[in-house]
C-alpha positions in Angstrom: -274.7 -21.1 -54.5 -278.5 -21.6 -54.0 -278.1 -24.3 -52.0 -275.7 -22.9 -49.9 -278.1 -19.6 -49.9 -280.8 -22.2 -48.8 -279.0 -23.8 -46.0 -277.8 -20.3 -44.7 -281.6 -19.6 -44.6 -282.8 -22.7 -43.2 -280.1 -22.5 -40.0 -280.8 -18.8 -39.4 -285.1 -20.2 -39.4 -283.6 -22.8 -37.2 -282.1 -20.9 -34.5 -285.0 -18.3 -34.6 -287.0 -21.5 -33.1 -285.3 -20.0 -29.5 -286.3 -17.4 -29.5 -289.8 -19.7 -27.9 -287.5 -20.4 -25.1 -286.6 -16.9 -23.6 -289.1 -16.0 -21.0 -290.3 -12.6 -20.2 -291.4 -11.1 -16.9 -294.9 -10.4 -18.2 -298.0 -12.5 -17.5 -300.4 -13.2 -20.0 -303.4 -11.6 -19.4 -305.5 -14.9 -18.2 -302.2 -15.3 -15.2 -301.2 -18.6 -16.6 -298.0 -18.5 -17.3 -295.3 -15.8 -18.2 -294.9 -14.8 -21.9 -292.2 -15.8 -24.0 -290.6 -13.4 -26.5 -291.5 -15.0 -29.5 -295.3 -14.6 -28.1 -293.9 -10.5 -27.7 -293.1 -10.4 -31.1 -296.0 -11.1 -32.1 -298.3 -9.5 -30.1 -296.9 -6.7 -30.9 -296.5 -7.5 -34.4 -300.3 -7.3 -34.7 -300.6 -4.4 -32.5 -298.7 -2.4 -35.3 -301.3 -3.4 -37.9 -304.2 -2.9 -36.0 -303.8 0.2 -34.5 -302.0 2.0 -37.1 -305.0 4.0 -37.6 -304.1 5.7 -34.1 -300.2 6.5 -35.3 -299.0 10.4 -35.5 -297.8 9.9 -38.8 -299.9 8.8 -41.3 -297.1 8.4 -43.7 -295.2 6.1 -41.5 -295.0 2.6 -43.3 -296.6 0.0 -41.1 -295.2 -3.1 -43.3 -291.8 -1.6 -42.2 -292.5 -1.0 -38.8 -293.8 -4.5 -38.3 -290.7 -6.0 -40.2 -288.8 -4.0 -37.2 -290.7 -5.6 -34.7 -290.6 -9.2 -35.9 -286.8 -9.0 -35.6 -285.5 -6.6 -32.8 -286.2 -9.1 -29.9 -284.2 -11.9 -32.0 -281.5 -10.9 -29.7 -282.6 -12.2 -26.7 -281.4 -15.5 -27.9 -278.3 -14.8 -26.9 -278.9 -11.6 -25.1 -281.9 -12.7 -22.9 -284.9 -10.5 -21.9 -283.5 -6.8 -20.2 -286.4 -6.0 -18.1 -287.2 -2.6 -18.9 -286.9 -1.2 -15.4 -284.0 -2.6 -14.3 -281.5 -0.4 -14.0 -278.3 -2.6 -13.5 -279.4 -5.2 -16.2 -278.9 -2.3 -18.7 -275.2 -0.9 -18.2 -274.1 -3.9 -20.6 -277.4 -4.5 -22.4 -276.3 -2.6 -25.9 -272.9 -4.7 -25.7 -274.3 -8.1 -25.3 -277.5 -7.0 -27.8 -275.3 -6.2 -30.8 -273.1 -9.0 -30.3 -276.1 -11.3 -30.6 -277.1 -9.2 -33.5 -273.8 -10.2 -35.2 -273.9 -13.9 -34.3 -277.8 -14.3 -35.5 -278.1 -12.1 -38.4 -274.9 -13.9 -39.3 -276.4 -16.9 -40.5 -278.1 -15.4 -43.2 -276.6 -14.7 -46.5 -275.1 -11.4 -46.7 -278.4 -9.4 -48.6 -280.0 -10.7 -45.8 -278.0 -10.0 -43.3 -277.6 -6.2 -44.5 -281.5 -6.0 -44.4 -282.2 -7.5 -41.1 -279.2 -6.1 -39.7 -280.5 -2.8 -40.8 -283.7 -3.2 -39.6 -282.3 -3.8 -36.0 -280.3 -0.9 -36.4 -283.2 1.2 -37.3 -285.2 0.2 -34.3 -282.4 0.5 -31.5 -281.7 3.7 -33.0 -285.1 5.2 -33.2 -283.8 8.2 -35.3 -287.1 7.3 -38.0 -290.8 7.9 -37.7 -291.2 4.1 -38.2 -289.0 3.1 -35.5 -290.7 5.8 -33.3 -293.9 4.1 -33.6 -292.3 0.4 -33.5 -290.8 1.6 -29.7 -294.2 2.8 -29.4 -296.0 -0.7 -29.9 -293.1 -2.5 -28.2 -293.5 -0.4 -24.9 -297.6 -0.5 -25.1 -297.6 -4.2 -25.2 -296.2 -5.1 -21.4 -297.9 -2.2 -20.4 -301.5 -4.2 -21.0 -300.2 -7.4 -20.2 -299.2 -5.9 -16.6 -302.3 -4.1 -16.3 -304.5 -7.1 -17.5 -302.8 -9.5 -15.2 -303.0 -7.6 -12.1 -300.2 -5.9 -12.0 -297.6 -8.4 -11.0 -294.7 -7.6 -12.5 -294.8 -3.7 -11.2 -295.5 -5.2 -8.0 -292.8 -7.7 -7.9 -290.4 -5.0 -9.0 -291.5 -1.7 -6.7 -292.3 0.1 -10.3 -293.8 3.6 -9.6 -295.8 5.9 -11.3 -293.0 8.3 -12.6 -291.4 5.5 -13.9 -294.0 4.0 -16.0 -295.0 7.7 -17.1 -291.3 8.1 -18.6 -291.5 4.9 -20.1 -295.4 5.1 -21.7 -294.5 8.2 -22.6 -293.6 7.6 -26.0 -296.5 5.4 -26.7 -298.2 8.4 -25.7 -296.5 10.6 -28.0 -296.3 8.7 -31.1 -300.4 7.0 -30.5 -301.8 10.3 -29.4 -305.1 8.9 -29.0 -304.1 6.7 -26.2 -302.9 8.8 -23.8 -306.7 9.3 -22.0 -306.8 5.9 -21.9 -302.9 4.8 -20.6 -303.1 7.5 -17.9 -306.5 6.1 -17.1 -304.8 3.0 -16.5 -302.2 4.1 -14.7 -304.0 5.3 -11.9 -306.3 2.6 -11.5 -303.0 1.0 -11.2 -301.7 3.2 -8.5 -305.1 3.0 -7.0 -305.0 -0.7 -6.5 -301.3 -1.0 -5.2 -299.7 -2.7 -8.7 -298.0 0.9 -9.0 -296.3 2.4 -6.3 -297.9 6.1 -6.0 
């Protein structure tokens, strides 16, 4: 039974290993290249840790949270990367995200399975103060990869203001202190033509 706990393990770690190959629509700050999502996951990863100082809750539990955001984008193996603002991509998105979910979190033994599954489930939900703030770090990441870069993925995709005020909106909520600061950034956005007035 070890063993065959150990292999289950080993070809869920292996399969992870995509997740390198799904590309995003962000740029990395420098412009070099787009991001890939394991590069999201942990970006944002850290972002939890550092800046839990800033949540709304100080009771939330940051080791949870970051658990939650090492393992919600695992879908997008299968799934691929839903840009946030595209409206068609997301009529199926929940469908073909928790049929990945089933498939990856699969190959784990079944304790493990529960647990990851459960912490997928907790983030897509966001019913808890830690998956709050996890949808909080996962939204504030692109957000400074696009302003950082220039803008170019608002650009390329005719985001406005509105829309990125609806989505930032619960970063702003849930990492009050930020809010001066992202609707800072948001104009000087909308001043320099990245966002769309």
């Amino acid at each position: 039974m070890c063993i065959e706990r150990l292999n289950n393990q080993l070809d869920f770690i292996v399969e992870i290993d995509k997740l390198k190959k799904v590309i995003r629509r962000n740029l990395l700050c420098d412009q070099s290249r787009r991001e890939n999502t394991a590069e999201h996951s942990w970006h944002a990863a850290l972002m939890a840790l550092v800046l839990s100082e800033h949540r709304r809750d100080p009771a939330i539990n940051v080791d949870r949270v970051i658990k939650m955001i090492l393992v919600h984008d695992l879908v997008e193996i299968d799934a691929g990367d839903t840009y946030c603002y595209d409206i068609a991509a997301h009529v199926d998105k929940a469908k073909r995200e928790s049929e990945a979910a089933k498939r990856i979190f699969g190959l784990l033994p079944d304790d493990q399975r529960r647990d990851i599954g459960a912490l997928w489930d907790e983030f897509e939900e966001e019913k808890t103060p830690e998956s709050h703030y996890a949808n909080a770090i996962d939204r504030l990441n692109p957000f400074l990869l696009n302003f950082h870069s220039g803008g170019k993925s608002w650009k390329d995709h005719g985001v406005n203001r509105k829309q990125v005020l609806e989505r930032m909106s619960k970063t702003m909520e849930y990492i009050p202190a930020i809010q001066p600061m992202l609707l800072s950034m948001i104009e000087t956005a909308v001043e320099r033509g990245w966002i769309k007035p």
